[in-house]
C-alpha positions in Angstrom: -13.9 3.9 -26.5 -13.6 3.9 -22.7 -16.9 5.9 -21.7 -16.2 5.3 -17.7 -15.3 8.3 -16.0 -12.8 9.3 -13.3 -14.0 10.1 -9.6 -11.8 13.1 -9.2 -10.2 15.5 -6.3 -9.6 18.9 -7.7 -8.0 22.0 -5.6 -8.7 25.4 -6.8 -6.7 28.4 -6.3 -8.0 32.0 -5.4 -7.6 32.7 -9.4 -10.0 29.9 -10.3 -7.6 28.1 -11.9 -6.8 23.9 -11.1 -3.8 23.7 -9.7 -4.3 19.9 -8.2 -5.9 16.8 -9.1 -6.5 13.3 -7.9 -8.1 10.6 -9.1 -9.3 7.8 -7.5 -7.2 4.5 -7.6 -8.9 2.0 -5.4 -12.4 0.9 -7.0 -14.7 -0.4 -4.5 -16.7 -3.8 -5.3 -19.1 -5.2 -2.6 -21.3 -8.1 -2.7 -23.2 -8.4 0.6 -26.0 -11.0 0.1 -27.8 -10.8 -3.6 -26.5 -7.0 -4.0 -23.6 -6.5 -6.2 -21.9 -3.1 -6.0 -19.0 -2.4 -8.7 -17.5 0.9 -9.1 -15.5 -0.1 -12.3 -18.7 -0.5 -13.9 -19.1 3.6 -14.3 -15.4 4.7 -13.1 -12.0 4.4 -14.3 -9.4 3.8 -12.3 -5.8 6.4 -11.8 -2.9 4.6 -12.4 -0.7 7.0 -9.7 -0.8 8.6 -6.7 -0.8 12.2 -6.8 1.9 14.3 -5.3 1.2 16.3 -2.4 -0.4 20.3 -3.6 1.4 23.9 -2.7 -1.0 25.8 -1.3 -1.1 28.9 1.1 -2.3 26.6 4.1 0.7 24.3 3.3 0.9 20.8 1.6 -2.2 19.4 1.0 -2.5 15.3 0.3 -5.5 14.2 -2.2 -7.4 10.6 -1.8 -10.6 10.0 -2.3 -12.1 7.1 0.2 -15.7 5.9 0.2 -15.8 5.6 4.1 -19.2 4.5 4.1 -18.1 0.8 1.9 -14.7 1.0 4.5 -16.7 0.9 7.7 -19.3 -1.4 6.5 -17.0 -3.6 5.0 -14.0 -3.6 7.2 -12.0 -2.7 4.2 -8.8 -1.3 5.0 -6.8 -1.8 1.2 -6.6 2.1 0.9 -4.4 2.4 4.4 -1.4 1.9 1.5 -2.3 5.0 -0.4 -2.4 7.4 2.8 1.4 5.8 3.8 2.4 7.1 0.5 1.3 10.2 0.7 2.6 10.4 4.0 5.9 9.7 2.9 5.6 12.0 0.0 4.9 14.8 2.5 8.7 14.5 3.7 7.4 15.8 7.2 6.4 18.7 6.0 3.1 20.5 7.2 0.9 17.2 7.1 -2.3 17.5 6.4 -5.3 15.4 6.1 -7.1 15.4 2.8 -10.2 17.2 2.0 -13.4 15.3 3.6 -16.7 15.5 2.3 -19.5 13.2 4.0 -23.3 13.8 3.2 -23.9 12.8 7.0 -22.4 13.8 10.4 -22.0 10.3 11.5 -19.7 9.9 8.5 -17.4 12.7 9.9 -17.1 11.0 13.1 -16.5 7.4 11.9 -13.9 9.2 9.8 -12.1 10.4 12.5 -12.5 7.1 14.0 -10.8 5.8 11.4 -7.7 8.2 11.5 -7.4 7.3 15.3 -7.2 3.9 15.0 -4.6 4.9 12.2 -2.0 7.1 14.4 -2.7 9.8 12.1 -4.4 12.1 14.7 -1.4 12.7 16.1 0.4 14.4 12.6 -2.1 15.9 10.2 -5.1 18.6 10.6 -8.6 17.3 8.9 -9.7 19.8 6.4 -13.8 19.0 6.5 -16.6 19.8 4.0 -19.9 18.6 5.3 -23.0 18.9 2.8 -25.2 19.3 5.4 -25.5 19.9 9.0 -22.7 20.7 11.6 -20.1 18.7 13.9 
């Protein structure tokens, strides 16, 4: 019995109901110095990318990317995931995926990130901060 559990994306409609999901694909593992950091030890990893949502604000992309272990890490293995989605989106409305960072300084190495990406210049970043303002 697999008792790992899925780091999911879920969009919500106006009704309540889930009308989107994504789960994470890309596990991070770290090992800086003595520390060992292993997400497959408590997650499971989705075996497919999901399909860009319908929504009333247009066609909305899920991924779910720990920025913080990206930055630190210089690890750019989930650039392949945002190309596919990309291409999924068939030019139509892109926009960035949800974004939900406990800190500002998240938000802005985030948008570092989509700069240095060319993404800036095709999608809209849909932001959720837990705390605090941009």
């Amino acid at each position: 019995m697999n008792t790992r559990l899925l780091n999911s994306d879920l969009i919500i409609n106006d009704k309540g109901n889930i009308v989107g999901r994504y789960s994470k694909i890309d596990l991070f593992y770290v090992q800086p110095a003595y520390l060992v950091i292993r997400e497959s030890d408590f997650t499971q990893p989705a075996s497919s990318i999901t399909n860009p949502i319908e929504t009333p604000a247009g066609r909305i992309p899920l991924g779910i990317v720990f920025y913080l272990i990206n930055i630190l890490f210089k690890d750019i293995r989930f650039y392949y995931i945002f190309e596919t989605i990309w291409e999924r989106l068939e030019k139509a409305e892109p926009i960035d995926g949800p974004i939900i960072n406990q800190y500002r300084e998240l938000a802005k190495q985030h948008q570092l990130w989509i700069s240095l990406h060319g993404f800036h210049q095709r999608c809209y970043d849909l932001r959720f901060i837990e705390f605090g303002r941009l």
